[in-house]
N, CA, C and O atoms as a DFTB+ gen file, in Angstrom:
476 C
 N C O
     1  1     -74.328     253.126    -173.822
     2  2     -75.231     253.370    -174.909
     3  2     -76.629     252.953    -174.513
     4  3     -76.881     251.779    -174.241
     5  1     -77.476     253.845    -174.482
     6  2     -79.357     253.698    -174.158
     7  2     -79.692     252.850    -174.887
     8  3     -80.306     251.844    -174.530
     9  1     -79.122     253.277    -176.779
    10  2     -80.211     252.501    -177.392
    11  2     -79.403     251.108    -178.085
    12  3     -78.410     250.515    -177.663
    13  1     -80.049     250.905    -179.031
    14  2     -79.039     249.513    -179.933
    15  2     -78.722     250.293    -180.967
    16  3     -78.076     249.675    -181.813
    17  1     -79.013     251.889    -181.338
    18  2     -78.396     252.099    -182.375
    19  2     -78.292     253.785    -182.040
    20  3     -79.106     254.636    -181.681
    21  1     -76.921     253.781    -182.340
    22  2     -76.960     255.444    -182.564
    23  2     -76.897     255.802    -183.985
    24  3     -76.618     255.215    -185.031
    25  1     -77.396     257.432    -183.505
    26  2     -78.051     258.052    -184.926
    27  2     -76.819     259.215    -185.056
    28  3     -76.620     260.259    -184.435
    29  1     -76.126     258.575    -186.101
    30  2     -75.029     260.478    -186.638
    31  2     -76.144     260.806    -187.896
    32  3     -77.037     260.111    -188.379
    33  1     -75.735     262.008    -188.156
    34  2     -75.702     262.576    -189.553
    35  2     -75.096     262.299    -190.003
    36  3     -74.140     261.895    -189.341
    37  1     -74.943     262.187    -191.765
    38  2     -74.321     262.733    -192.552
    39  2     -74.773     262.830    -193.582
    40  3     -75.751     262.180    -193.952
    41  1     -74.123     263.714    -194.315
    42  2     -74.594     264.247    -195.638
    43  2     -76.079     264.354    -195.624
    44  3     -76.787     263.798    -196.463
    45  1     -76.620     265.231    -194.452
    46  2     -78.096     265.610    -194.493
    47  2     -78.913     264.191    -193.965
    48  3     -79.920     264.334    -193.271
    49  1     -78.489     262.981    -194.285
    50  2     -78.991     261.716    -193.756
    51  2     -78.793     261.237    -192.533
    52  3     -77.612     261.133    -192.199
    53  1     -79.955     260.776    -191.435
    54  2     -79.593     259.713    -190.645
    55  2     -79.238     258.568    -190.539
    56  3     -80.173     257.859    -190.165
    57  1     -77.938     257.816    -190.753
    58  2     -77.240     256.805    -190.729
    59  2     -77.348     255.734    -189.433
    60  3     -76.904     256.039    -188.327
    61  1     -77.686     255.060    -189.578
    62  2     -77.822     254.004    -188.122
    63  2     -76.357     253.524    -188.105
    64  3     -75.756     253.168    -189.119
    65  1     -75.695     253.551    -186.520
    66  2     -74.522     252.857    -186.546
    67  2     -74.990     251.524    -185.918
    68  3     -75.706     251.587    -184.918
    69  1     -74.707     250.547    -186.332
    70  2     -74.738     248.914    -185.749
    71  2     -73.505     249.116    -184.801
    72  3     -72.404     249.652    -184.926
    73  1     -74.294     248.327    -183.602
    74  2     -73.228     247.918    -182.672
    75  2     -72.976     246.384    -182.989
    76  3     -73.764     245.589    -183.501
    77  1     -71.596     246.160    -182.527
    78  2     -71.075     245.132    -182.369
    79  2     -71.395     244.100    -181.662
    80  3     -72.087     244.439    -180.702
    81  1     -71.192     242.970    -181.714
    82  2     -71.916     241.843    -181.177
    83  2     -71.426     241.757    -179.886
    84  3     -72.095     241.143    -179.054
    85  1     -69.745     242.570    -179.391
    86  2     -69.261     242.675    -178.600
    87  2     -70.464     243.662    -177.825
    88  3     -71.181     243.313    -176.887
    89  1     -70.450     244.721    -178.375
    90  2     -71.297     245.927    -177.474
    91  2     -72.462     245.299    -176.982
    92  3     -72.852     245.249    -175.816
    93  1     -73.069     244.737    -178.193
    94  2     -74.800     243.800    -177.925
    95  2     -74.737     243.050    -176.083
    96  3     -75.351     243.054    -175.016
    97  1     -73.858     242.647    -176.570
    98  2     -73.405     241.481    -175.133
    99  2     -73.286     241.942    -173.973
   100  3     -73.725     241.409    -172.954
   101  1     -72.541     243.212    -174.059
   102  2     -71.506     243.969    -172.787
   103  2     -73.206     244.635    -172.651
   104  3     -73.831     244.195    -171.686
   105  1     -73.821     245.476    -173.402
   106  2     -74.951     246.395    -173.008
   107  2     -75.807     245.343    -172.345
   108  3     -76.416     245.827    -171.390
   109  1     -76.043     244.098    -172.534
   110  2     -77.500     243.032    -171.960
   111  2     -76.504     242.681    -170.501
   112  3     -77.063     241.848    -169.789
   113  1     -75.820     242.928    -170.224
   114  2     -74.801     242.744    -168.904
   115  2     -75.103     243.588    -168.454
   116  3     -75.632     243.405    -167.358
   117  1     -75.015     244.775    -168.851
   118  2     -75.394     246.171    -168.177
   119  2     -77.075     245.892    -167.859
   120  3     -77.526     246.039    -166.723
   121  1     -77.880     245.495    -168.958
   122  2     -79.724     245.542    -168.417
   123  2     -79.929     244.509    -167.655
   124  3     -80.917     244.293    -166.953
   125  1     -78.877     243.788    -167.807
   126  2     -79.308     242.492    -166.353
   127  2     -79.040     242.977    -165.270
   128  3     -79.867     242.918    -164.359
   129  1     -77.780     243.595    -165.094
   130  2     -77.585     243.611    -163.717
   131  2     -78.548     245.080    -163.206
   132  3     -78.967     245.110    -162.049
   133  1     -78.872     246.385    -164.276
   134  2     -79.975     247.306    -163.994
   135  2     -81.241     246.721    -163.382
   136  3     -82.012     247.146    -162.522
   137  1     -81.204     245.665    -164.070
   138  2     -82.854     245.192    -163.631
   139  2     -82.800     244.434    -162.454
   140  3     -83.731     244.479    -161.650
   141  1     -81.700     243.668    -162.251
   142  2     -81.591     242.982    -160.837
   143  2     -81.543     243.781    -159.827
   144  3     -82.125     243.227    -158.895
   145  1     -81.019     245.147    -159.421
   146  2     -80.574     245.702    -158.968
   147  2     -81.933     246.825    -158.625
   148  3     -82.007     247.260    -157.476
   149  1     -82.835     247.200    -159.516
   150  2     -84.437     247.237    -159.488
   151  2     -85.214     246.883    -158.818
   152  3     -86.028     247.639    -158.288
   153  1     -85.162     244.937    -158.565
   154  2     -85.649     244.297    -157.816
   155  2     -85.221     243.991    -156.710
   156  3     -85.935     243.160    -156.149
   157  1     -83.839     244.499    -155.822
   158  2     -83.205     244.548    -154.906
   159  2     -82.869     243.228    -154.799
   160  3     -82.889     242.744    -153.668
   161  1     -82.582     242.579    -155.674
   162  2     -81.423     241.294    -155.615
   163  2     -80.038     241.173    -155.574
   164  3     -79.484     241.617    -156.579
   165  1     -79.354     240.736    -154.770
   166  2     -77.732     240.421    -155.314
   167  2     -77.698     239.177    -156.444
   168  3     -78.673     238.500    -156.772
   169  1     -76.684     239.083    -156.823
   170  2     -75.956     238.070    -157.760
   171  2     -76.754     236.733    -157.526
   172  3     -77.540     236.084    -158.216
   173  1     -76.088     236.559    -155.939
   174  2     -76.565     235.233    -155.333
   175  2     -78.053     235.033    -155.490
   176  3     -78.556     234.143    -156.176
   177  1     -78.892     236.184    -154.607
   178  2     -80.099     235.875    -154.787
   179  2     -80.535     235.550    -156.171
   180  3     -81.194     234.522    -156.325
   181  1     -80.224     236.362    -157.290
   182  2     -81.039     236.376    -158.684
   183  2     -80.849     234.773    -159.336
   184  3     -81.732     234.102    -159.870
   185  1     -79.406     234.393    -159.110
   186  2     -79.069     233.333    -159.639
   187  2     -79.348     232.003    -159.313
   188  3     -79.081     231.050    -160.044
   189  1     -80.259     231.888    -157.453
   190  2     -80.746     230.688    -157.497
   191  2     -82.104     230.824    -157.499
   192  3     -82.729     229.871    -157.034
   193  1     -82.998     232.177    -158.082
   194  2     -84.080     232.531    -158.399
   195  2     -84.234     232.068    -159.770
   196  3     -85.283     231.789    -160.350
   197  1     -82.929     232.020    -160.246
   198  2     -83.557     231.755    -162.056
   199  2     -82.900     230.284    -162.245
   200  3     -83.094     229.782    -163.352
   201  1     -82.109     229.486    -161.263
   202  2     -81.879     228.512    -161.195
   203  2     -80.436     227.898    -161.969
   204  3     -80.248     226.745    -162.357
   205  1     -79.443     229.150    -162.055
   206  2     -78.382     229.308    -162.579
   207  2     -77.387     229.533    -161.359
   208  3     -77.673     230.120    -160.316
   209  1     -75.472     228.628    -161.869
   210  2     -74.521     229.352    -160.551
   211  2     -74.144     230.643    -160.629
   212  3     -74.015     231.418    -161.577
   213  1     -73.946     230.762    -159.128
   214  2     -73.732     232.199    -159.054
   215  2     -72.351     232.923    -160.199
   216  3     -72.226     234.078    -160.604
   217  1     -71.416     231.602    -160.472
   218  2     -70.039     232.275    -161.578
   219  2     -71.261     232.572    -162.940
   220  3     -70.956     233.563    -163.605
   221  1     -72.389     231.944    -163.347
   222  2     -72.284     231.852    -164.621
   223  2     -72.933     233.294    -164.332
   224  3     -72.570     234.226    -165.049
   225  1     -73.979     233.547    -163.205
   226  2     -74.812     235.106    -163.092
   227  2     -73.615     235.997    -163.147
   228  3     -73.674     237.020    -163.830
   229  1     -72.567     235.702    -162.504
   230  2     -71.712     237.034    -163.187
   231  2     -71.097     237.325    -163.973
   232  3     -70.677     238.464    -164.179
   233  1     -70.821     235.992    -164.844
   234  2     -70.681     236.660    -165.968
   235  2     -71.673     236.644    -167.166
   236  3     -71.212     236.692    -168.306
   237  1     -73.136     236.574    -166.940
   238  2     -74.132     237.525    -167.313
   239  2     -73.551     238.936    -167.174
   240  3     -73.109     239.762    -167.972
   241  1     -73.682     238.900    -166.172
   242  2     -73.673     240.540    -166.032
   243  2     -72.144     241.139    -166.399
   244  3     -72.030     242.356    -166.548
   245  1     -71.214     240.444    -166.512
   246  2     -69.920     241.201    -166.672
   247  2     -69.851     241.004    -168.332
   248  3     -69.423     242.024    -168.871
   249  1     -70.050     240.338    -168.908
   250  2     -69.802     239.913    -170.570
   251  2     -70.991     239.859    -171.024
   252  3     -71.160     239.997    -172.235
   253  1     -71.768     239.709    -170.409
   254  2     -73.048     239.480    -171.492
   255  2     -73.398     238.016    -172.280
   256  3     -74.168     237.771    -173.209
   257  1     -72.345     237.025    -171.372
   258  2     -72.240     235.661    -171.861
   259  2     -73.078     234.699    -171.526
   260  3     -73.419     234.674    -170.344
   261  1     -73.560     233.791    -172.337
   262  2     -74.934     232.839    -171.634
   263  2     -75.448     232.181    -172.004
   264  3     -76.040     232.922    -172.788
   265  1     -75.984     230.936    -172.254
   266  2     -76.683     230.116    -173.019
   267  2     -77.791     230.636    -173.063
   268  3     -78.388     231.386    -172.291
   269  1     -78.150     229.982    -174.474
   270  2     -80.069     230.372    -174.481
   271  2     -80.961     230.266    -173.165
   272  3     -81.689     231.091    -172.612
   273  1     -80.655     229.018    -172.884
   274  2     -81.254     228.224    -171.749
   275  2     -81.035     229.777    -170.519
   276  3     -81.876     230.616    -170.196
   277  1     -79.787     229.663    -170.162
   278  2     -79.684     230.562    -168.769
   279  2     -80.069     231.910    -169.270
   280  3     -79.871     232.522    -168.221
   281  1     -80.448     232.761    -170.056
   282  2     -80.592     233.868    -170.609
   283  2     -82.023     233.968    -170.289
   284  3     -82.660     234.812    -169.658
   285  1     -82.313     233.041    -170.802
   286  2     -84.333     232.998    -170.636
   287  2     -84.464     232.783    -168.984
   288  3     -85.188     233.502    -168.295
   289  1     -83.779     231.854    -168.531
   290  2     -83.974     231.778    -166.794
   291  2     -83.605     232.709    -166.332
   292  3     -83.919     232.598    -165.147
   293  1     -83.079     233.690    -166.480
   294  2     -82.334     235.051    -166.560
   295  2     -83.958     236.345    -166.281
   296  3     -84.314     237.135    -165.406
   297  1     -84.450     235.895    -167.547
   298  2     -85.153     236.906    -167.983
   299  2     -86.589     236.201    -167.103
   300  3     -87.375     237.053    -166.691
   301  1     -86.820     235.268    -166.916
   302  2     -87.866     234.906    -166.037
   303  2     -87.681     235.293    -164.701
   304  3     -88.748     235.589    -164.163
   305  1     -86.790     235.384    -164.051
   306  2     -86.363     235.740    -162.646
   307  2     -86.201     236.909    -162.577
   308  3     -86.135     237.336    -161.424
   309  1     -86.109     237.598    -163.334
   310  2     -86.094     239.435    -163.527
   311  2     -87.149     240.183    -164.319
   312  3     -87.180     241.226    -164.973
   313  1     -88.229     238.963    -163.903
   314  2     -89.600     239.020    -164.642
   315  2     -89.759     239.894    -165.647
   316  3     -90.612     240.772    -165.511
   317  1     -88.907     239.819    -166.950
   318  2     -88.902     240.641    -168.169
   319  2     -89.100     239.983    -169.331
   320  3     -88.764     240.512    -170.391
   321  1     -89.832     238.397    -169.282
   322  2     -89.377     237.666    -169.965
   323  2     -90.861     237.601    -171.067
   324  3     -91.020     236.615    -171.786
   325  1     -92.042     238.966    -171.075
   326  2     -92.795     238.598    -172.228
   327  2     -92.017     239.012    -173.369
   328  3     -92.560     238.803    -174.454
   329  1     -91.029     239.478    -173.385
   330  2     -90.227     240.201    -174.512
   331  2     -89.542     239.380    -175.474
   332  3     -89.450     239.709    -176.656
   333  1     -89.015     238.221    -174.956
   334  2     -88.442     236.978    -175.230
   335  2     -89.175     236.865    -176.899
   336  3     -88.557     237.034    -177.951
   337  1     -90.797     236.499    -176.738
   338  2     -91.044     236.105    -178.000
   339  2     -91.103     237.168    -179.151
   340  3     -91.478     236.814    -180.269
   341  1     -90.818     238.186    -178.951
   342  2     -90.917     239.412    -179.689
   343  2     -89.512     239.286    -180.533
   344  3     -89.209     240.030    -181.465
   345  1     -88.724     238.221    -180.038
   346  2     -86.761     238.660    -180.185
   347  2     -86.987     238.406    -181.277
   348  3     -86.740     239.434    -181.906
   349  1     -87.589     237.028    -182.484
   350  2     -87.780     236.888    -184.088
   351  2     -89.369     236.589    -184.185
   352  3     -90.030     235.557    -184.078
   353  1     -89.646     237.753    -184.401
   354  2     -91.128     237.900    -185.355
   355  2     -90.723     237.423    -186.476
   356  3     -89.637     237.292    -187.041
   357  1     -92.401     237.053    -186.816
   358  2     -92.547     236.230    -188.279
   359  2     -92.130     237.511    -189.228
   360  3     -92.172     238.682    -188.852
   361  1     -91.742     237.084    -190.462
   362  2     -91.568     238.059    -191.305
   363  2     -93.169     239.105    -192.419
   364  3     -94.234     238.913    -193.004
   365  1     -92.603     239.713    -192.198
   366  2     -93.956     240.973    -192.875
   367  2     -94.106     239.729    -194.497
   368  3     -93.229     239.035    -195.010
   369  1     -95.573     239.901    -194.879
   370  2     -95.683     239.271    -196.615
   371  2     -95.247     240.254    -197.325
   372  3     -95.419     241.439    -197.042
   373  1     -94.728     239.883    -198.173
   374  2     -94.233     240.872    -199.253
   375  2     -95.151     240.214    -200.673
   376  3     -94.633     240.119    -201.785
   377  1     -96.142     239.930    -200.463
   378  2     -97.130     239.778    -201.544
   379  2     -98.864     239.545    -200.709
   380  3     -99.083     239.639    -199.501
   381  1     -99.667     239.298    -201.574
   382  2    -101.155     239.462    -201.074
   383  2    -100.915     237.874    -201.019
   384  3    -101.250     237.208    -200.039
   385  1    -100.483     237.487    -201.824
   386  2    -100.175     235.426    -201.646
   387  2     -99.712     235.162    -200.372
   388  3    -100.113     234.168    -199.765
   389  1     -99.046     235.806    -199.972
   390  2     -97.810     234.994    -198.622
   391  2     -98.975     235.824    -197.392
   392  3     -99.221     235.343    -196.286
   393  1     -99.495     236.987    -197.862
   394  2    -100.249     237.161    -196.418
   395  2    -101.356     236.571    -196.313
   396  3    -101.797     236.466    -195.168
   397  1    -101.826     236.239    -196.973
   398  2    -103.067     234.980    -197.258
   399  2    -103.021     233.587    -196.625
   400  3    -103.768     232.814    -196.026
   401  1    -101.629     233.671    -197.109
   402  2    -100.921     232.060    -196.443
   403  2    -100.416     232.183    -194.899
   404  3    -100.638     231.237    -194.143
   405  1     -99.913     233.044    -194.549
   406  2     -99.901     233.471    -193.168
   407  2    -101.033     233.495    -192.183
   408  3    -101.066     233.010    -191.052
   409  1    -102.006     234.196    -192.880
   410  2    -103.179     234.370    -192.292
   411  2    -103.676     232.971    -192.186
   412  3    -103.827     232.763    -190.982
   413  1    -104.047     231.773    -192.959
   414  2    -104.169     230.720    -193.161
   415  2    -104.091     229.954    -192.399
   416  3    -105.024     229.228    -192.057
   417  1    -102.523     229.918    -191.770
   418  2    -101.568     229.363    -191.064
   419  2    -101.998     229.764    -189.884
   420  3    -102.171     228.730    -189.238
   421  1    -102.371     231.030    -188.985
   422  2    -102.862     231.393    -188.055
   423  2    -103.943     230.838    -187.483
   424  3    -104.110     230.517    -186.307
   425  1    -104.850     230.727    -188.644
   426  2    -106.332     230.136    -188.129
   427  2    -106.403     228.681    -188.008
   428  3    -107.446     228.240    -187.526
   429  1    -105.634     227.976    -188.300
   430  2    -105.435     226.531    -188.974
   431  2    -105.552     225.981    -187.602
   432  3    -104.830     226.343    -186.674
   433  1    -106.510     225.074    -187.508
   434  2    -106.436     224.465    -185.927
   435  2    -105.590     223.630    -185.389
   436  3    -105.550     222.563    -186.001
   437  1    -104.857     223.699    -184.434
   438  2    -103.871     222.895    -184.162
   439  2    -104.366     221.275    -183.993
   440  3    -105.318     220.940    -183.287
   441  1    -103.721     220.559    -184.599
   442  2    -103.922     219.132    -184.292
   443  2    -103.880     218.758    -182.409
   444  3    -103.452     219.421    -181.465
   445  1    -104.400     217.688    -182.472
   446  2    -104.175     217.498    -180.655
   447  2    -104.115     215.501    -180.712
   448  3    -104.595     214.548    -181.326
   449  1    -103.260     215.800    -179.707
   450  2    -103.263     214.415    -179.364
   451  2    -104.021     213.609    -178.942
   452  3    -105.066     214.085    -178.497
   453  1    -103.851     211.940    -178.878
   454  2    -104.911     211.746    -178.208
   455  2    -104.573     211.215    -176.826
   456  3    -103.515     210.597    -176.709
   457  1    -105.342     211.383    -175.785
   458  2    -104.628     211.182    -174.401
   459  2    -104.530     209.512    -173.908
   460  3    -103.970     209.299    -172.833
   461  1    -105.045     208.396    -174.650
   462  2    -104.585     207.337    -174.226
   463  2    -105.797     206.593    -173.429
   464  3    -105.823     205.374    -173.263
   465  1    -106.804     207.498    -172.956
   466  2    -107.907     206.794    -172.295
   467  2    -109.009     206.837    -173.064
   468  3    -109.201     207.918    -173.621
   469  1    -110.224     205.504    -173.369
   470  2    -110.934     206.006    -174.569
   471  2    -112.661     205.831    -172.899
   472  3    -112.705     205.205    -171.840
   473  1    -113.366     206.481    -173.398
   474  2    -114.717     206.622    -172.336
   475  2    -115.329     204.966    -172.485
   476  3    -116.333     204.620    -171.860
C-alpha cells in the first residue's frame, strides 16, 4: 500500500479505509528498509549509523517494531528525520479565543536561564 489510506467508493462517496496498526507498522518496515536501500546501506551499516543493534534494525524493517528512541535514530541516519516534528501538530482553534491564545503562546518569550557566572 503507497498511501496510509485507500480510497473505495461507495454509494457515490469517497470512504477512507484506516489501516491497521498492524499495516501502519509492517508499511514503516517497508519505508525503512526503501530508504536504506536508497542510500546504499546494509542492515549492519544503517544500524551502527543510527546507533542501534543490528537484531533490533531488523526488526525495524521486518515488523515495523521500535522504540521511540530507536525510530528517531532510525530516521536521523536515513536522514528523513525533519518529518518527525510534523507527526502531532498543534491542533487548528476552533474559536477566534483559542487562536488568539495560540498566537500569544507563540510570541511569548521564552524564559532563559541563568548561566551561573555573574561579570
Amino acid at each position: 500500500m503507497a498511501n496510509n489510506i485507500d480510497i473505495h467508493k461507495k454509494f457515490g462517496h469517497i470512504w477512507p479505509m484506516i489501516l491497521t496498526l498492524h499495516d501502519q507498522m509492517t508499511d514503516l518496515g517497508k519505508r525503512i528498509k526503501v530508504r536504506r536501500l536508497a542510500l546504499d546501506l546494509t542492515q549492519q551499516a544503517a544500524a551502527a549509523k543510527a546507533g542501534v543493534a543490528h537484531r533490533t534494525w531488523r526488526r525495524m524493517e521486518a515488523e515495523g517494531a521500535a522504540s521511540i528512541e530507536d525510530l528517531v535514530r532510525a530516521a536521523i541516519a536515513l536522514r528523513c528525520d525533519e518529518g518527525i516534528a510534523a507527526l502531532f501538530p498543534e491542533m487548528a482553534a476552533n474559536s477566534m479565543d483559542e487562536l488568539l491564545a495560540q498566537q500569544r503562546k507563540a510570541t511569548k518569550p521564552q524564559r532563559q536561564r541563568a548561566t551561573g557566572t555573574r561579570p
